[in-house]
VOPAGU-2260 file (C-alpha; in pm, 1 decimal, decimal comma):
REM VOPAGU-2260
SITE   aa  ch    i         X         Y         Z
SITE  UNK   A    0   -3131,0     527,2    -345,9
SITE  UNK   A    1   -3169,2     320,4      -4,3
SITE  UNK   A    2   -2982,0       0,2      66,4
SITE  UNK   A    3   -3230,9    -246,2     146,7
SITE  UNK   A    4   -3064,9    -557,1     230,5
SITE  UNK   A    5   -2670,1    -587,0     368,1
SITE  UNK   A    6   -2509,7    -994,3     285,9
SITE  UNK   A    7   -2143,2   -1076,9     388,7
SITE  UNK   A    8   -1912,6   -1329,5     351,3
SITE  UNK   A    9   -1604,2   -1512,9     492,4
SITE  UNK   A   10   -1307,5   -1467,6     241,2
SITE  UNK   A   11    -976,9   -1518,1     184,0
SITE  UNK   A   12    -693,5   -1253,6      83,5
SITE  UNK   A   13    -374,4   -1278,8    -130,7
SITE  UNK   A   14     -98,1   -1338,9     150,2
SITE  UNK   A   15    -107,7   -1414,0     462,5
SITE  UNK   A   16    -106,0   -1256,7     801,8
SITE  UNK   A   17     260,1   -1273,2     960,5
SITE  UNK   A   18     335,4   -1223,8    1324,8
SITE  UNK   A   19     638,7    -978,9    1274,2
SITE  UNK   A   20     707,4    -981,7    1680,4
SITE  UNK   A   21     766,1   -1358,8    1669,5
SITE  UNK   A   22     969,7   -1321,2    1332,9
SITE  UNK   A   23    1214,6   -1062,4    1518,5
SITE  UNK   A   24    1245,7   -1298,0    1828,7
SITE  UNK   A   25    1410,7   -1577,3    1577,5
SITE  UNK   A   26    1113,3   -1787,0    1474,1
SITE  UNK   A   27    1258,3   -1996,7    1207,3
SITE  UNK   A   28    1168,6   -2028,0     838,9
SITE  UNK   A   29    1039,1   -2362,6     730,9
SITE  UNK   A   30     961,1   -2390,6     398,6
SITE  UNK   A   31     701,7   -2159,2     371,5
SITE  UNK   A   32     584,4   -2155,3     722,9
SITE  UNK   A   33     799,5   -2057,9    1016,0
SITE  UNK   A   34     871,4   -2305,5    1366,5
SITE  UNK   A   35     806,9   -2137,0    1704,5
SITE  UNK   A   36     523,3   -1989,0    1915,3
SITE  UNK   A   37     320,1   -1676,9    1795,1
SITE  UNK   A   38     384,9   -1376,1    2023,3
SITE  UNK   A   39     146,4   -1122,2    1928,4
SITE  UNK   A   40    -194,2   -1171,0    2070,3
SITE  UNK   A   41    -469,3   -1355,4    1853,0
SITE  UNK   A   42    -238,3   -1545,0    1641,6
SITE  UNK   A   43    -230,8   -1947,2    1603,6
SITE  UNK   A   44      81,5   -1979,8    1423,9
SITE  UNK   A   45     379,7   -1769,0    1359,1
SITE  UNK   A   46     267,8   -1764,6     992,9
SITE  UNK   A   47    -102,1   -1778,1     888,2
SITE  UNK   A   48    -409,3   -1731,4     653,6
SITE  UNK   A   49    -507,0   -1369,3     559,1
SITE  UNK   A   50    -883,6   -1354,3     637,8
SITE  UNK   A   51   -1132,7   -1130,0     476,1
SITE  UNK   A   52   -1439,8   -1040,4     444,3
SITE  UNK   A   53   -1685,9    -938,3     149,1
SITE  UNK   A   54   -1950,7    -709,6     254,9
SITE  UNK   A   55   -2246,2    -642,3     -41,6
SITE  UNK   A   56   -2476,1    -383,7     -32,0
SITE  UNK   A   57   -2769,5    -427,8    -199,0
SITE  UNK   A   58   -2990,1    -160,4    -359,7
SITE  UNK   A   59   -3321,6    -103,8    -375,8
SITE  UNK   A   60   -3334,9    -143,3    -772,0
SITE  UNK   A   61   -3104,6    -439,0    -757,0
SITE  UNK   A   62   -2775,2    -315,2    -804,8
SITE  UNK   A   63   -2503,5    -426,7    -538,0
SITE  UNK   A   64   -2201,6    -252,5    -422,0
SITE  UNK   A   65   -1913,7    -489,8    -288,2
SITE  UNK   A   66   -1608,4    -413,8     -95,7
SITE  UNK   A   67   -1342,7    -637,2     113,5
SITE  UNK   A   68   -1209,4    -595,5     453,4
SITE  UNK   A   69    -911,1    -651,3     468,0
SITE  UNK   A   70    -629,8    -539,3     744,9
SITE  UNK   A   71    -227,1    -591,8     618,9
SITE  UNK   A   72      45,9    -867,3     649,7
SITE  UNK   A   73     185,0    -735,8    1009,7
SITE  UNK   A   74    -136,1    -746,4    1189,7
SITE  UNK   A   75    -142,1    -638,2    1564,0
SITE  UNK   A   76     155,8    -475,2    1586,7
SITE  UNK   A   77     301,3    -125,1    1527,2
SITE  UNK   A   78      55,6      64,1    1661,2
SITE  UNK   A   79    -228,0    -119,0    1439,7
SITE  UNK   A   80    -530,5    -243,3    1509,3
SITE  UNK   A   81    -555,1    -625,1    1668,7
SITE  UNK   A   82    -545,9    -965,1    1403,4
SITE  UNK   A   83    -865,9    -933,8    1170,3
SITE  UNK   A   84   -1036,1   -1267,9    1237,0
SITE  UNK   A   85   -1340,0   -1320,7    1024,6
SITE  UNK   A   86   -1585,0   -1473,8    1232,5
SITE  UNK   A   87   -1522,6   -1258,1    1488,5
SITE  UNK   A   88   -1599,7    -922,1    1294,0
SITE  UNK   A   89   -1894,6   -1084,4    1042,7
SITE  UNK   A   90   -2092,0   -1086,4    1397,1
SITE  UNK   A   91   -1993,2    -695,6    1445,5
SITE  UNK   A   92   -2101,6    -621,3    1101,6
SITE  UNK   A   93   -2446,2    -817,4    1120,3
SITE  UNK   A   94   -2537,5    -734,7    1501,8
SITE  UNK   A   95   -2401,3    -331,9    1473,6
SITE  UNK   A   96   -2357,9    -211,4    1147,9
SITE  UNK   A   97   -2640,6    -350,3     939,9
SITE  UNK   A   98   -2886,8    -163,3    1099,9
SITE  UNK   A   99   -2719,6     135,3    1036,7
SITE  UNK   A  100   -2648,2      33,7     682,3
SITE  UNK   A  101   -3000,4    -104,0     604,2
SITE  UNK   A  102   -3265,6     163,0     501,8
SITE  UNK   A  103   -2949,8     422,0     448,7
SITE  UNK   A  104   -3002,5     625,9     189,8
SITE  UNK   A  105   -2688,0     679,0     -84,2
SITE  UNK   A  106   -2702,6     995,6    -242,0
SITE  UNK   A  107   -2357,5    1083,1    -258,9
SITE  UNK   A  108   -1980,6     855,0     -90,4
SITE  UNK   A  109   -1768,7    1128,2      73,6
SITE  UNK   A  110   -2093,8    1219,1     370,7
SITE  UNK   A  111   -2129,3     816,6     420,2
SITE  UNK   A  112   -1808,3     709,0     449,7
SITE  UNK   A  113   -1680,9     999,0     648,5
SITE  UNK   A  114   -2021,8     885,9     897,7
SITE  UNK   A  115   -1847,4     500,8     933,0
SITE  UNK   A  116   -1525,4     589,8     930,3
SITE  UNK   A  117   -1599,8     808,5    1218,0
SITE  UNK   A  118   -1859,6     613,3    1379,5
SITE  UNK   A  119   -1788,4     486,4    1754,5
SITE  UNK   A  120   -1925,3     164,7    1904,1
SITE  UNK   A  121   -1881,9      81,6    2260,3
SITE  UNK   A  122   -1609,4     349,5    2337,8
SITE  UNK   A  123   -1375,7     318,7    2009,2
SITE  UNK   A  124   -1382,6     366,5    1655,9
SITE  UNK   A  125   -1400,7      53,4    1425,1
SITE  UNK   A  126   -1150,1    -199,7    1354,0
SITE  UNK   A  127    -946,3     -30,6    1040,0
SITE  UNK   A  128   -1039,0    -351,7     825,6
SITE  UNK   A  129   -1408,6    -284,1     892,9
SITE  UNK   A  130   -1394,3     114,8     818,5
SITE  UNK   A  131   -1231,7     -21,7     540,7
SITE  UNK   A  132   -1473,1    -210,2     362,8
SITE  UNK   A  133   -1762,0     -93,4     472,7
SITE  UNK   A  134   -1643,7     239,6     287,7
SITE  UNK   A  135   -1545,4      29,3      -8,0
SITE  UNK   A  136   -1864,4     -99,5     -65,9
SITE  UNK   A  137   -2065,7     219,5     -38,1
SITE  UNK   A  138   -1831,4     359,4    -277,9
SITE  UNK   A  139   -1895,0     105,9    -525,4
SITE  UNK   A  140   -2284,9     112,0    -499,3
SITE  UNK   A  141   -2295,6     477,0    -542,4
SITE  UNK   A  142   -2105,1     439,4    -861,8
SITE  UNK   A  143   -2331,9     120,9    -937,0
SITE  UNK   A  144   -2647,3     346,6    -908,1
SITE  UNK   A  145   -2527,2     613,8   -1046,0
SITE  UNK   A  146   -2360,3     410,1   -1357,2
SITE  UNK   A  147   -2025,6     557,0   -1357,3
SITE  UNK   A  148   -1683,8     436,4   -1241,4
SITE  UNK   A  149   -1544,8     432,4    -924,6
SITE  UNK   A  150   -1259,0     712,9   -1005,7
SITE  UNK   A  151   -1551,6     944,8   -1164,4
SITE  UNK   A  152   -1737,9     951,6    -824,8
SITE  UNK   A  153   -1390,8    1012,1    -664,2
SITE  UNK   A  154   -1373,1    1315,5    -905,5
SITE  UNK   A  155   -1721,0    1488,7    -888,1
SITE  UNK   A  156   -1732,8    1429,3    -526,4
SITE  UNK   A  157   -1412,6    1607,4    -423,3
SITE  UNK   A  158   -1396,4    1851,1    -744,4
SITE  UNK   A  159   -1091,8    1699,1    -871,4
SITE  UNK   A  160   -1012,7    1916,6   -1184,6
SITE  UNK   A  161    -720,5    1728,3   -1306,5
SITE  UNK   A  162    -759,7    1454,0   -1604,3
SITE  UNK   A  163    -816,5    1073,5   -1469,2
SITE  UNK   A  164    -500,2     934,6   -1586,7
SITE  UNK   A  165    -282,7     639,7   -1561,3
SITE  UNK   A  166     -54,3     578,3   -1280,3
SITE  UNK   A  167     302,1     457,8   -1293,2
SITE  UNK   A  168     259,1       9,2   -1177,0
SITE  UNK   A  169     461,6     -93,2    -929,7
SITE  UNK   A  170     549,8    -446,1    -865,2
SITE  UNK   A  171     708,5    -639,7    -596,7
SITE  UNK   A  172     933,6    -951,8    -563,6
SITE  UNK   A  173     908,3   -1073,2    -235,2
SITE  UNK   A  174    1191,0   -1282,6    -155,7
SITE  UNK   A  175    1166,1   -1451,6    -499,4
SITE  UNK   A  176    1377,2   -1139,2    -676,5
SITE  UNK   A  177    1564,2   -1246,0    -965,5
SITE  UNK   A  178    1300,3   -1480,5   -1143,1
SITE  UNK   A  179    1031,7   -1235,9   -1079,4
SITE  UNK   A  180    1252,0    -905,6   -1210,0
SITE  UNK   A  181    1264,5   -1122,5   -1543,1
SITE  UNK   A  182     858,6   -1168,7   -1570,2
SITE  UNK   A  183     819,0    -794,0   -1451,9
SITE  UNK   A  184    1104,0    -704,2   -1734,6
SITE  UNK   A  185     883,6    -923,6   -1972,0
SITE  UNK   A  186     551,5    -736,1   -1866,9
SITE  UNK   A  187     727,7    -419,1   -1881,5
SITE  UNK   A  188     624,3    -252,9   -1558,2
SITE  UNK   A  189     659,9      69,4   -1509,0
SITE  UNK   A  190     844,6      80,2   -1141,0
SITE  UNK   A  191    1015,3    -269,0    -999,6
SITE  UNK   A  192    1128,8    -448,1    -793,8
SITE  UNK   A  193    1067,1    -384,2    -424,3
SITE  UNK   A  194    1344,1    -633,5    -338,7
SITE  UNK   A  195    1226,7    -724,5      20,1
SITE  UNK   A  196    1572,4    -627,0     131,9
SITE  UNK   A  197    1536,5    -684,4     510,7
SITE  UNK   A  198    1838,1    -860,3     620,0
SITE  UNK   A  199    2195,0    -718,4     648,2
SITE  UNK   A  200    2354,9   -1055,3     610,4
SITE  UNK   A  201    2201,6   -1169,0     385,4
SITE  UNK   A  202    2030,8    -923,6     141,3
SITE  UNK   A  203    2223,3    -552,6     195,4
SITE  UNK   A  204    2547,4    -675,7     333,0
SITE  UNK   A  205    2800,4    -522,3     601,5
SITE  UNK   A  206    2920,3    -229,9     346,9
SITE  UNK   A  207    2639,2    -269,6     151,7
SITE  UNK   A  208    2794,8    -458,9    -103,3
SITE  UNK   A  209    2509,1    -710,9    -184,0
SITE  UNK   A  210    2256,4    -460,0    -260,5
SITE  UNK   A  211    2507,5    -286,6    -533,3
SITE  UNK   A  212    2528,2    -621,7    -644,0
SITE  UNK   A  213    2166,0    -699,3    -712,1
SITE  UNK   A  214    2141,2    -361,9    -867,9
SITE  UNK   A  215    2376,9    -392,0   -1100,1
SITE  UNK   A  216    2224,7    -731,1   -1178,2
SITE  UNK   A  217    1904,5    -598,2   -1257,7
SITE  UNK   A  218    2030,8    -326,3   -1458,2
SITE  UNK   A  219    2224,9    -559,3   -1670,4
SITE  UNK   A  220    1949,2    -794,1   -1716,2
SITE  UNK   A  221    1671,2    -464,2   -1827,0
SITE  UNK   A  222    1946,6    -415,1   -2092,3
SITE  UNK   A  223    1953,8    -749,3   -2189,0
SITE  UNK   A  224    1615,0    -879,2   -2213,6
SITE  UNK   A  225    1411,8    -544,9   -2318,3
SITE  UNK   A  226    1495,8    -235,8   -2589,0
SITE  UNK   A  227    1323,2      65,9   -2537,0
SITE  UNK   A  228    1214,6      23,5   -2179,1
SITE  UNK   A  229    1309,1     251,9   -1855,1
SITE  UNK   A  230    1143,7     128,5   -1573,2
SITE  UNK   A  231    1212,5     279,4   -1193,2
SITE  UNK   A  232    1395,6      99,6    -957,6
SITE  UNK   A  233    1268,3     120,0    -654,0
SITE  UNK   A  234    1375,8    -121,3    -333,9
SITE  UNK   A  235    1179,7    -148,8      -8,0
SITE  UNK   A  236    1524,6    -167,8     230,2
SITE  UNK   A  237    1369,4    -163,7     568,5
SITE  UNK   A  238    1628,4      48,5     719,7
SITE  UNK   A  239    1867,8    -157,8     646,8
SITE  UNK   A  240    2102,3     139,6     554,0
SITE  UNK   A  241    2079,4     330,0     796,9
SITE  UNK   A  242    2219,5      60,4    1045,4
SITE  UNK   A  243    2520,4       0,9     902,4
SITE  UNK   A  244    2601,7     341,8     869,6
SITE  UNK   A  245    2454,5     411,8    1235,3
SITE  UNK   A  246    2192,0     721,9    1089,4
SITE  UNK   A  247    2459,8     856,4     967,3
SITE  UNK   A  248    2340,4    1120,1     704,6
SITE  UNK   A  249    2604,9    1180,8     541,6
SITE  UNK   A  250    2735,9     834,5     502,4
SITE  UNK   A  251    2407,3     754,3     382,7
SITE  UNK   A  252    2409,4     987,2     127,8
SITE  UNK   A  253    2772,4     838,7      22,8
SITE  UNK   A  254    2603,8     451,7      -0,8
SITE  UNK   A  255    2325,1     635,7    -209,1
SITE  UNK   A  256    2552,8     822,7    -464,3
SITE  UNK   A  257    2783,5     454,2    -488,5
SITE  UNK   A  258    2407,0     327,0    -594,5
SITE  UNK   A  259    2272,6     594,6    -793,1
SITE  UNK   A  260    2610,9     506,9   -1037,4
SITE  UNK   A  261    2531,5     128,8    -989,7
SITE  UNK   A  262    2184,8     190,2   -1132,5
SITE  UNK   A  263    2248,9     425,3   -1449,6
SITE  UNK   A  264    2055,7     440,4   -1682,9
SITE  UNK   A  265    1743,2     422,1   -1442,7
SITE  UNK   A  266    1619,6     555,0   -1191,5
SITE  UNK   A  267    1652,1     467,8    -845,7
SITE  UNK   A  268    1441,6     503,9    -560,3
SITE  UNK   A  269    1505,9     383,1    -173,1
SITE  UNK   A  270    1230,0     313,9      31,1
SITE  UNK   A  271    1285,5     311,0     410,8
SITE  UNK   A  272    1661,5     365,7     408,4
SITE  UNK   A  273    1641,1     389,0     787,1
SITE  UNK   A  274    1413,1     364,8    1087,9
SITE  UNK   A  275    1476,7     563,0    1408,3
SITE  UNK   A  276    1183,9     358,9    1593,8
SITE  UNK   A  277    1014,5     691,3    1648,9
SITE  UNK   A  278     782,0     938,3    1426,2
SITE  UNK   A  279     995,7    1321,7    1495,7
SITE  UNK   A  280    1325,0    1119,1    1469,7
SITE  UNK   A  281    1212,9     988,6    1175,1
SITE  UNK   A  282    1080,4    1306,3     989,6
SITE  UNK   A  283    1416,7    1423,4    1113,2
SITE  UNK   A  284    1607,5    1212,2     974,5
SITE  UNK   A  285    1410,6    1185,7     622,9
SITE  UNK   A  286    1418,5    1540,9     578,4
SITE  UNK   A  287    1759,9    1556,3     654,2
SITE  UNK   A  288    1865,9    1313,4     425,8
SITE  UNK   A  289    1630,1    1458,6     131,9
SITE  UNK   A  290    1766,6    1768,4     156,5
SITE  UNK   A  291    2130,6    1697,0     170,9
SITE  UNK   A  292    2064,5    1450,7    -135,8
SITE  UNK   A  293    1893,7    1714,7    -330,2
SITE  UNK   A  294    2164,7    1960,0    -193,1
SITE  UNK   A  295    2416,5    1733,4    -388,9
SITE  UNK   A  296    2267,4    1688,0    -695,4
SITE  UNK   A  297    2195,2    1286,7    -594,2
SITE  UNK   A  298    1938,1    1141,5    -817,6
SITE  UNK   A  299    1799,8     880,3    -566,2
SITE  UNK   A  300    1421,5     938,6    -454,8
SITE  UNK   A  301    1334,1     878,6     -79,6
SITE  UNK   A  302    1036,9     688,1     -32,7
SITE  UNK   A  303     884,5     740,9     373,2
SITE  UNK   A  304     696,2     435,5     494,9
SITE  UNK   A  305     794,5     357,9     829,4
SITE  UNK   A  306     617,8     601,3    1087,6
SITE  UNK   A  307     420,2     757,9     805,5
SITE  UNK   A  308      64,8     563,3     862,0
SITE  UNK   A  309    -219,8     791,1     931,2
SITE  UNK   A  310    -375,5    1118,7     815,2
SITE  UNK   A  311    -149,0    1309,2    1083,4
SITE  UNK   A  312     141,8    1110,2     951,6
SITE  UNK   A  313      87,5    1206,0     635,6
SITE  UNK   A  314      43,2    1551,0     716,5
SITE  UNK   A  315     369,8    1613,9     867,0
SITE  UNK   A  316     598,5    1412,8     670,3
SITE  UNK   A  317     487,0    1599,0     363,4
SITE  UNK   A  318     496,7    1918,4     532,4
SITE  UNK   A  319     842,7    1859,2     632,4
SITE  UNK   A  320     957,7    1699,4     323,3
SITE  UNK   A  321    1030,3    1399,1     509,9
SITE  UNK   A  322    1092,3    1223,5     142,0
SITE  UNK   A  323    1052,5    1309,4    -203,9
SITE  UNK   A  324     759,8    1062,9    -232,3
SITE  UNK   A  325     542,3     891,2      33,4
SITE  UNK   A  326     390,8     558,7      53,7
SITE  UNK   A  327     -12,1     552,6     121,0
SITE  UNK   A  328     -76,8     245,8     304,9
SITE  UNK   A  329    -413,0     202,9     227,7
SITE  UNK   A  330    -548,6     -80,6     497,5
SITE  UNK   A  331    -367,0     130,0     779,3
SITE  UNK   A  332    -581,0     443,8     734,6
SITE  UNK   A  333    -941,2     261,4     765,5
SITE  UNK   A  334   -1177,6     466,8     514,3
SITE  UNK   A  335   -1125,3     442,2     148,8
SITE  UNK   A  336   -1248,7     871,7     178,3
SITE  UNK   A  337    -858,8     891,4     326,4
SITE  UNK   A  338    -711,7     781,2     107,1
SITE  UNK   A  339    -832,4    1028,6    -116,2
SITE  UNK   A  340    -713,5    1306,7     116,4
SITE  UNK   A  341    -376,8    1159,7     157,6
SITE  UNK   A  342    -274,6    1171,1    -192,0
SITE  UNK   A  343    -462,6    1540,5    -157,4
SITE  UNK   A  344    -176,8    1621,2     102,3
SITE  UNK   A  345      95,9    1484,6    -129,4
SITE  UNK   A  346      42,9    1734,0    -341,9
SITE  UNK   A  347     -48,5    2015,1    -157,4
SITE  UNK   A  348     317,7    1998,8     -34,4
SITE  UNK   A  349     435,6    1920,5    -330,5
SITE  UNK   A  350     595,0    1524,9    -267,5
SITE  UNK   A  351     503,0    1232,2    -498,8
SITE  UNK   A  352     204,1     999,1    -389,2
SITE  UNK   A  353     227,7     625,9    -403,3
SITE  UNK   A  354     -64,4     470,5    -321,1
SITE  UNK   A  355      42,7     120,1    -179,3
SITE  UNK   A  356    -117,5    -108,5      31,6
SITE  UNK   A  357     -58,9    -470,0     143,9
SITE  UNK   A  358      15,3    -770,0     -22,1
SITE  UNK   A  359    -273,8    -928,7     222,2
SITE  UNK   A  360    -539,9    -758,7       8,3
SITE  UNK   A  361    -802,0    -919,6    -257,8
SITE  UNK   A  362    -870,9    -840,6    -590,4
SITE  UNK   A  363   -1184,6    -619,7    -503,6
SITE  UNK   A  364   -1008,3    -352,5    -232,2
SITE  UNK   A  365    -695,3    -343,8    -509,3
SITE  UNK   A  366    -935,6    -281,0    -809,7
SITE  UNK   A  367   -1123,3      12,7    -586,6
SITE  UNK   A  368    -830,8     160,2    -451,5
SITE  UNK   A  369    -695,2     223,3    -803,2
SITE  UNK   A  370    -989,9     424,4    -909,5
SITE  UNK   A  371    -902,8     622,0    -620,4
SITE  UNK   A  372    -560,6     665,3    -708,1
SITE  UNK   A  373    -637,2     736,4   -1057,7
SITE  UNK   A  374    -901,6    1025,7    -976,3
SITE  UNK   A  375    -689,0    1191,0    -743,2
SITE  UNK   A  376    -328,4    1206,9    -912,4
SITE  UNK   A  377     -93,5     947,0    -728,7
SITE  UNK   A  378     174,8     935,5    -930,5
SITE  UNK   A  379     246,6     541,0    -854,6
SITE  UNK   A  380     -50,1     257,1    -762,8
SITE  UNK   A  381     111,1    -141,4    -617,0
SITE  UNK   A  382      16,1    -397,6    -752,5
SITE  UNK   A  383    -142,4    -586,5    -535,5
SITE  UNK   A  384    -234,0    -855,5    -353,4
SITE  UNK   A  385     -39,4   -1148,5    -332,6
SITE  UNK   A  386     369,7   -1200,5    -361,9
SITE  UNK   A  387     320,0   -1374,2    -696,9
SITE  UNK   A  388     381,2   -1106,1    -933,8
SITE  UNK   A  389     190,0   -1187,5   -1243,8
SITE  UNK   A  390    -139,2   -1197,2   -1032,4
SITE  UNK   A  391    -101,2    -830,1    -849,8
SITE  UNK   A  392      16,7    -677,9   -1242,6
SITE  UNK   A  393    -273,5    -809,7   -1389,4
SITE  UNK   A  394    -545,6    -673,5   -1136,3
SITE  UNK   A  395    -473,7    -356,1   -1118,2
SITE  UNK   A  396    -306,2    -305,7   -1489,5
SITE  UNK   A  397    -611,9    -425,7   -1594,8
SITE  UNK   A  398    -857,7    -253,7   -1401,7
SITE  UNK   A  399    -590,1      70,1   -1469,0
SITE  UNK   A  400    -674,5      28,8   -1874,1
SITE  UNK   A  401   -1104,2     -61,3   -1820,8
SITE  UNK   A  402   -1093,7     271,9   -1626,4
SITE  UNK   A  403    -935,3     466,3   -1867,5
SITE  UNK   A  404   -1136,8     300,7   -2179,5
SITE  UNK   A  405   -1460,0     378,1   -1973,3
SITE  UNK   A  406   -1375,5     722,1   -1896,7
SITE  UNK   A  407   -1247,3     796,8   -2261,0
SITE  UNK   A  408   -1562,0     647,7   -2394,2
């Protein structure tokens, strides 16, 4: 089946695009904005719109195969590609890629995607929001024309054997974390809260002492408000821990054994406890810690996410057990085909997958990426986009259940 016609629009996404250089120089929070002068190249304001953009494939018996690009909240820094400005890349997509895209013929996803995810205009590879997309939408014609779901071409394509099933949903708080706990404790979500602890100060405290806090807050209030129910805990702490114990391994194992007792009955898992600004120091360290946790019998999961972008990433932070479970950032590695292969590695060396993502996403690159999660075994999907709550649980816990109906039918 050849795509005969390629149609795009300007969109927007669920957050907003957040100049994280600027942030860490002192711009100032006002009200939901922030005062001072954007640092990283391409950015108006300290704080602005997430752009997207819809790209729709049309087929030649009418069916159409949609998918967003979209690039994550920290734009144009880290390593990533530049800030994903609309305008800019519609032009790229109409002038360069639709007459590679027009006439194509889709037999099968894995061969076409690999093709634009690989594909190299004037010197370098595509922006990551474009490979992106672009992948996204051939994925979803292929299962349009060939009238399955997204996670059964996942399957058949890369001979996935296991069962589709349904991931563990994971929600996060943003900054607003005691109000939204209580709707995620009223939705009854399997893995919660995030937490957005990324200030000592004011969120972890000097010994730590805030963060023990908040989780014995939110284990008193599962107790109180639900019967039955055992979600996760699982806080984002943006290395937070490991400066105020200076890396220190075994201190951080201490702070994590003080919160493993702070959590009981649930389960607790720390995402990012520290960040050596460097990929080997931070396999190092991650391994390190795993180990020595494991080593004591300390039921607290380490979740990698800083350092651990890419396909190589991936690779050696799972080969090194750099973490009992890794985060899949799903913008970050361009093609939808790896993410596939990502949550492939996870399990080849035998750490948990979480495919994750970006609150800067739209409801069309969440709904896809959790068919691909669900076909290939990650044990835990975000729910995403947006910082609202209720809107990220119902996308994908929604699309999570039509999948499974569909694929039961």
């Amino acid at each position: 089946m050849k795509i005969t016609k390629v149609v795009v629009s300007k969109g927007l996404t669920g957050f907003y695009f957040d100049d994280q250089r600027a942030i860490k120089a002192g711009a100032l929070g006002d009200g939901f904005t922030y005062k001072g002068d954007p640092i990283t190249p391409n950015f108006k304001g300290v704080r602005q719109a997430g752009e997207s953009i819809s790209v729709m494939l049309i087929m030649e018996d009418g069916t159409m195969g949609i998918g967003d690009c979209a690039a994550v909240q920290y734009s144009g820094c880290g390593g990533r590609d530049p800030l994903f400005i609309a305008d800019e890349f519609i032009k790229v997509i109409e002038e360069d890629l639709e007459p590679l895209l027009v006439g194509r013929e889709l037999n099968d996803f894995r061969s076409n995607a690999e093709y634009f995810d690989n594909l190299v205009l004037n010197g370098k590879r595509l922006h990551t929001a474009l490979r992106y997309g672009i992948t996204q939408s051939i994925l979803s014609a292929v299962a349009k024309v060939k009238r399955i779901t997204v996670a059964e071409v996942i399957k058949d394509e890369y001979d996935i054997k296991t069962e589709i099933v349904k991931p563990s949903l994971f929600a996060q708080s943003g900054d607003n974390r005691y109000e939204n706990v209580d709707k995620m404790i009223l939705k009854r979500v399997d893995v919660l809260p995030h937490g957005l602890i990324n200030n000592i100060e004011t969120k972890l405290g000097r010994d730590g002492e805030l963060l023990k806090s908040y989780i014995e807050w939110m284990r008193d209030r599962i107790l109180e408000l639900s019967e039955d129910y055992y979600p996760v805990m699982h806080l984002d702490v943006y290395g937070t821990i490991g400066e105020i114990y200076e890396n220190n391994i075994d201190k951080m194992a201490d702070y994590l054994k003080v919160l493993e007792e702070s959590a009981h009955p649930f389960s607790l898992r720390i995402e990012g406890p520290c960040d050596l600004g460097d990929r080997e120091l931070q396999i190092k360290a991650l391994s390190e810690l795993t180990a020595l946790l494991d080593e004591r019998n300390i039921k607290v999961e380490i979740v990698a996410d800083e350092w651990c972008n890419n396909l190589e990433d991936i690779t050696l932070f799972a080969k090194a057990k750099a973490g009992h479970m890794l985060q899949i950032k799903t913008p970050d590695l361009g093609g939808v085909n790896n993410i596939v292969n990502a949550i492939l590695i996870c399990q080849k060396y035998g750490v948990l997958a979480y495919s994750g993502g970006t609150c800067n996403e739209t409801n069309i690159s969440s709904e896809i990426t959790t068919n691909i999660a669900m076909a290939a075994g990650a044990c835990q999907v975000l729910a995403k986009p947006g910082m609202g709550t209720d809107e990220g649980i119902m996308i994908v816990n929604n699309e999570m259940n039509r999948v499974m109906a569909l694929t039961r039918k």
